[in-house]
C-alpha positions in Angstrom: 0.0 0.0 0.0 1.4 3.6 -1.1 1.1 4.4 3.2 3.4 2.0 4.0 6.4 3.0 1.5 8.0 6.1 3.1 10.8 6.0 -0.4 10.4 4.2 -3.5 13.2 3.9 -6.4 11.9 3.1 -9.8 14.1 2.0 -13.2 17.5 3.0 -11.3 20.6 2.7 -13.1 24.1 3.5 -11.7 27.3 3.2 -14.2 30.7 3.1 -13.1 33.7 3.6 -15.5 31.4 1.5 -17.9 30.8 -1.3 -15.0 26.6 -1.4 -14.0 26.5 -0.8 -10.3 23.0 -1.2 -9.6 20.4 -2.3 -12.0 17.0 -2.3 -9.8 13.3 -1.8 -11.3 11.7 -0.9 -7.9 12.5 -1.0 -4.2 10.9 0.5 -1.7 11.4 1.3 2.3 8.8 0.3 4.6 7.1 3.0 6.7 8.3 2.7 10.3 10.2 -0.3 10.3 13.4 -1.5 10.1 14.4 -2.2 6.2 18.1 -4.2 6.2 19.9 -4.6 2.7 22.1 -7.2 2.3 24.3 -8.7 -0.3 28.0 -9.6 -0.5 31.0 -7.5 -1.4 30.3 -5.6 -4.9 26.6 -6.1 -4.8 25.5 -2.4 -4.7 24.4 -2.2 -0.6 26.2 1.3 0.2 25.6 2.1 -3.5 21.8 2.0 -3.3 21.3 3.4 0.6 23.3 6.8 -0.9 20.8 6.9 -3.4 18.1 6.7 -1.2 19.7 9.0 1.1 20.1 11.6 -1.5 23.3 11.6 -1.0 24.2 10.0 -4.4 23.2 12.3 -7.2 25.1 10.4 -10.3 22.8 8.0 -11.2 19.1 7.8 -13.6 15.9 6.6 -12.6 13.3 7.7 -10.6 12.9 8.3 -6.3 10.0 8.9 -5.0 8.8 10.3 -0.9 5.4 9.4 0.1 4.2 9.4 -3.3 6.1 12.4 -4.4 8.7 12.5 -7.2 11.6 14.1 -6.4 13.9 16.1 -8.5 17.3 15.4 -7.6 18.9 18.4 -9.6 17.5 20.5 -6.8 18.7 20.7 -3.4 16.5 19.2 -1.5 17.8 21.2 1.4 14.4 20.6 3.6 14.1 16.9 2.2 17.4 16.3 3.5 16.8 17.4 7.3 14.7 14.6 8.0 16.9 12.6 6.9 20.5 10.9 8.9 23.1 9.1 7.9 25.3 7.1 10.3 28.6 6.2 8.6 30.4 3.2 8.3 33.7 5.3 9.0 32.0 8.3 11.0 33.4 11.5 10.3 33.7 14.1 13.1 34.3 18.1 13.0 36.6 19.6 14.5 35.8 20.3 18.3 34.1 18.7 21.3 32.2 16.1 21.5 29.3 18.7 22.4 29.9 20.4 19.5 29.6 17.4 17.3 26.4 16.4 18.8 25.0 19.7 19.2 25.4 20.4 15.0 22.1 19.3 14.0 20.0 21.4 15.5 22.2 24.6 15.6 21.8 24.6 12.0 18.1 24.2 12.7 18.5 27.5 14.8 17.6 25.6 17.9 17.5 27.5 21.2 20.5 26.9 23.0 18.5 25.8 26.3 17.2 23.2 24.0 20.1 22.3 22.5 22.1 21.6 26.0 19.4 19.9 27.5 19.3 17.3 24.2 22.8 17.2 24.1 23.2 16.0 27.5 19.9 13.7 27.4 21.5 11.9 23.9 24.9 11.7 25.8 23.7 9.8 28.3 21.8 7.4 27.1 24.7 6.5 24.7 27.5 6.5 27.9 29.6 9.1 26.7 28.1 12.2 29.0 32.1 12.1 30.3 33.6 13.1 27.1 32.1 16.0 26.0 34.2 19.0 26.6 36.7 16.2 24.9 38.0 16.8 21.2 36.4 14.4 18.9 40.6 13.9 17.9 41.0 12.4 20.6 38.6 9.8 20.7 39.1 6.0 20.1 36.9 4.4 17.2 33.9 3.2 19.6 33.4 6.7 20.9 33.7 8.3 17.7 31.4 6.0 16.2 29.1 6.5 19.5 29.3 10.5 19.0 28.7 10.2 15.4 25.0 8.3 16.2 24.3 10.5 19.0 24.7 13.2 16.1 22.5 11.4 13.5 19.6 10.4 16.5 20.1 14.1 17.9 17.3 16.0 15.3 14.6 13.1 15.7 15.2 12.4 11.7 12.3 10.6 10.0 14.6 8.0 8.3 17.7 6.8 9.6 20.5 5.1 7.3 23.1 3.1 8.7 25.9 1.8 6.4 27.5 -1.5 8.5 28.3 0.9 11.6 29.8 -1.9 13.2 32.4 -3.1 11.1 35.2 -1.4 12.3 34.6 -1.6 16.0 35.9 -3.5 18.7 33.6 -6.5 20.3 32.9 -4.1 23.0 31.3 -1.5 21.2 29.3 -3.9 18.8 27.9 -5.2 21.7 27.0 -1.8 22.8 25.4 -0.9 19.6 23.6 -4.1 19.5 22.4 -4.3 22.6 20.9 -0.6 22.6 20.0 0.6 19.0 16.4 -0.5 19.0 15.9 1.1 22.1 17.6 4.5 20.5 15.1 4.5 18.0 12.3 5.6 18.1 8.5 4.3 16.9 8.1 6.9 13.9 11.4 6.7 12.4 11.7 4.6 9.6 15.2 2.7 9.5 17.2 1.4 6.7 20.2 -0.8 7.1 23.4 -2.6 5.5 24.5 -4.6 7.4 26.9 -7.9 7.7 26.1 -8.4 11.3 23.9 -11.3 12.2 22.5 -10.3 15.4 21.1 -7.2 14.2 19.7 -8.8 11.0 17.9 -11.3 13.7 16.8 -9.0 16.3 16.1 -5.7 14.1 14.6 -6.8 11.0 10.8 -6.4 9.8 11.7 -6.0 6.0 15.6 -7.4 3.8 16.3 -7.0 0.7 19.0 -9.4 -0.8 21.1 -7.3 -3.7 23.1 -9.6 -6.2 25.5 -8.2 -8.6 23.6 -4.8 -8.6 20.1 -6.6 -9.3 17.4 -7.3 -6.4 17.0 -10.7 -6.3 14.2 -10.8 -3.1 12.6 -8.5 -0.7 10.9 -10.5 2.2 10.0 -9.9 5.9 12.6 -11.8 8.5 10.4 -14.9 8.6 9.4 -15.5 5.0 12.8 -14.7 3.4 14.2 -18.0 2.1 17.8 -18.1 2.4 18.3 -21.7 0.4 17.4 -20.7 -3.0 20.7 -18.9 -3.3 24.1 -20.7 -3.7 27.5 -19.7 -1.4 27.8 -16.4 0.2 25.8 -14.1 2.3 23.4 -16.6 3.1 25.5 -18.9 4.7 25.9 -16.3 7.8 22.3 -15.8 7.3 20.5 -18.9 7.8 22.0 -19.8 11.1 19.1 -17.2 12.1 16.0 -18.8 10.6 
């Protein structure tokens, strides 16, 4: 139903020194839920959420939000604000840690009252309240990933993208992330996921899409997606959760 699809791609087509990077006739992202793409190495995962994200502008076919066609020669400047991206390699300004938080909404002209008291309520609830007068420099790769999704969580966006956010990080702070994302999200934002890691896929998914060599080859919920009909690769990690 056109309710339930927050974003919907149609005919997109992404070429790459003459190599086809994605190839996809429709997808769509599910309203309020969690929406994982998977796929192996090369298959068009990071590719296709950049798209979606607007930040990928190099590509033809059609992107639609709620129903709307979107031009993506224009800015989009309003579009994009209730939208976040959490990085696989998170990328952090210089300053605090406050600061980085804080970004969001001071270029949303927030009132600085407002801004403290989210800062602070953001900071704790991801454990990192004691580093914020610290440079993000300084920072070791779980708290800089940590700071980064307090950043992307810190305007209330309406859809959330996370490109494999734990690939890089210690056991420790996978755990973390794990362990505490769902409960960092919240009921009207709309999520959209690559991701590698198996725990996430089982606990967080309502909606994954398996990408092949640029192509969709399935879009299923958790419990109908049928991992056997595919040969060696992703799904091997995969069906040790169904």
């Amino acid at each position: 139903m056109l309710e339930d699809k927050i974003i919907e791609v149609k005919n997109i087509k992404k070429i790459c020194r003459g190599k086809t990077i994605l190839d996809i006739d429709q997808f769509a992202v599910l309203k309020n839920k969690f929406n994982f793409i998977i796929g192996g190495n090369g298959s068009g995962k990071t590719s296709l959420l950049n798209i979606l994200s607007l930040v990928e502008q190099d590509f033809r076919g059609e992107i639609y939000y709620k129903g709307r066609k979107i031009n993506k020669d224009e800015q989009n400047l309003a579009l994009r604000r209730k939208f976040s991206v959490i990085w696989q390699d998170p990328y952090l300004y210089r300053g605090n840690v406050f600061y980085n938080i804080a970004l969001p909404l001071k270029l949303r002209n927030i009132e600085q009252s407002i801004i403290d008291k989210k800062v602070r309520e953001m900071a704790g609830r991801l454990e990192i309240s004691n580093l914020l007068e610290q440079s993000a420099y300084t920072l070791s790769g779980g708290e800089k990933q940590k700071t980064s999704i307090a950043r992307a969580l810190i305007s209330e966006p309406e859809i959330l993208f996370v490109d494999e956010a734990t690939t890089n990080l210690d056991e420790e702070s996978i755990y973390f992330f794990n362990s505490h994302f769902a409960d960092l999200v919240t009921d009207e934002m709309t999520v959209v996921m690559v991701s590698h890691d198996r725990r996430q896929i089982k606990e967080l998914a309502d909606q994954i899409t398996l990408l092949k060599g640029g192509k969709v080859k399935t879009t299923k919920t958790i419990n109908d997606f049928n991992f056997e009909l595919f040969g060696a690769g992703i799904e091997t990690f995969i069906a040790e959760l169904v």
